[in-house]
Every structure is written in structure tokens, then in C-alpha cells.
N, C-alpha and C positions, 0 to 999 in steps of 0.2 A: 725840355728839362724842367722839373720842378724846382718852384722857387726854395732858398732855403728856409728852412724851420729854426724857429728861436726856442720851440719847445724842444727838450731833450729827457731821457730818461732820468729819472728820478727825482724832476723838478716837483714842485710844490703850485698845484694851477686849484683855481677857483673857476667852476662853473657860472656863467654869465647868462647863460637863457637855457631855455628847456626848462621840462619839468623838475630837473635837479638843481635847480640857480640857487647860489649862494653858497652850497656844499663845496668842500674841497675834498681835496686828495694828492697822490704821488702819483707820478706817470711811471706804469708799469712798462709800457710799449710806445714806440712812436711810427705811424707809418706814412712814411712822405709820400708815398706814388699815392695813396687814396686819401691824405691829408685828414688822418683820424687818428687819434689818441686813445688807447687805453688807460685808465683813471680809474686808482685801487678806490673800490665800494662805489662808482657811481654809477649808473643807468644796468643796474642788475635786471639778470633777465633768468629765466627758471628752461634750462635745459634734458631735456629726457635720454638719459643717455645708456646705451644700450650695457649689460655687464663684459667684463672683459676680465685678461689674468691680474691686473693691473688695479680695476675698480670693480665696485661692486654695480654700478649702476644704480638708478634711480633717477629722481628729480633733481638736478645740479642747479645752485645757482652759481650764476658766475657775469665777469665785467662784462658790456659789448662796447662798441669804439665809438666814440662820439667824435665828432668833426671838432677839425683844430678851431676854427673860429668860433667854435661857442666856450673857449676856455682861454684864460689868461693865467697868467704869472702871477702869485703872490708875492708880494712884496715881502725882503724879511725883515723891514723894523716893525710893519702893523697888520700883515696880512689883509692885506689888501687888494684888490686888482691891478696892474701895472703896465706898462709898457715896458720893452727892454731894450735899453741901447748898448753900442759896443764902443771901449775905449782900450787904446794899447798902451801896454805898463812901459817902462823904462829900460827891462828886459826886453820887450819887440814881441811879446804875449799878447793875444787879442782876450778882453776880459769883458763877460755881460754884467751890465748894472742896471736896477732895478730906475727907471728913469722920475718916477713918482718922490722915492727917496734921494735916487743916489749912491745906495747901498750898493754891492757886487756882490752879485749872486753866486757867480764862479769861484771857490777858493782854494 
């Protein structure tokens, strides 16, 4: 069984190595079983893609999945790279916060 992922849809992650380091983006996708991220505008790739009733075809660009360890959590007081730890509210809610700040990223 794969371990869990801290990364989840919609989060706010900063590229840390590769060619695209320092960019961010929002997680479109997340895929645990191959531990890859889709990440809106990063590591665009130019697809040929046949016509259909749907598209017209042509050259597409579009996201490919960069592996989870080359991207971190932005922090949301400075957008920064992070770690994320988990604390439970007073309700018995498991909530992630931004471990750099302190901040809760979950709201």
C-alpha cells in the first residue's frame, strides 16, 4: 500500500528541482499509485493529436505529471516551500498547517 500523500487537489505547490524550479501552480490531479502530480502550466509538453467529433486536432499543448518529490506546499502567509504537518481541532477534525508558518492550510 502506498504511503499517504500530503499533496491533495487544489493545493498551491512550488517546484523545487527540474527544469521548472521555482514556478508554481495549483494541482490539477493527484496520482498516488505512481506518485505524480499534475501542476496547472508546469512541464508542458506539445501533443499531436489526431481530429476527432470533439476537437479539431493539431499540436496540443498540455500538463505532463511530475513526481511528488520534486514539489512542495506553498506556504499561505509568503509562498514559500513548506512542510505540512497535521493537528486536530477541538471538534476531533484532523487539519494541515503549513509547518514553516503555522498557518492551516485546510479551511
Amino acid at each position: 500500500m502506498a504511503e499517504k500523500l500530503k499533496i491533495r487537489k487544489g493545493d498551491k505547490v512550488i517546484v523545487t528541482t527540474g527544469r521548472e524550479r521555482g514556478k508554481s501552480g495549483e494541482v490539477i490531479r493527484v496520482m498516488p499509485k505512481e506518485d505524480r502530480v499534475l501542476v496547472q502550466g508546469i512541464n508542458m509538453v506539445k501533443r499531436h493529436t489526431r481530429p476527432s467529433q470533439m476537437n479539431p486536432g493539431g499540436i496540443v499543448d498540455k500538463e505532463a505529471s511530475i513526481h511528488i518529490s520534486n514539489v512542495a506546499h506553498a506556504d499561505p502567509k509568503d509562498d514559500k516551500p513548506t512542510r505540512v504537518g497535521y493537528r486536530t481541532t477541538d471538534d476531533g477534525r484532523k487539519l494541515r498547517y503549513a509547518k514553516r508558518s503555522g498557518e492551516p492550510i485546510d479551511t
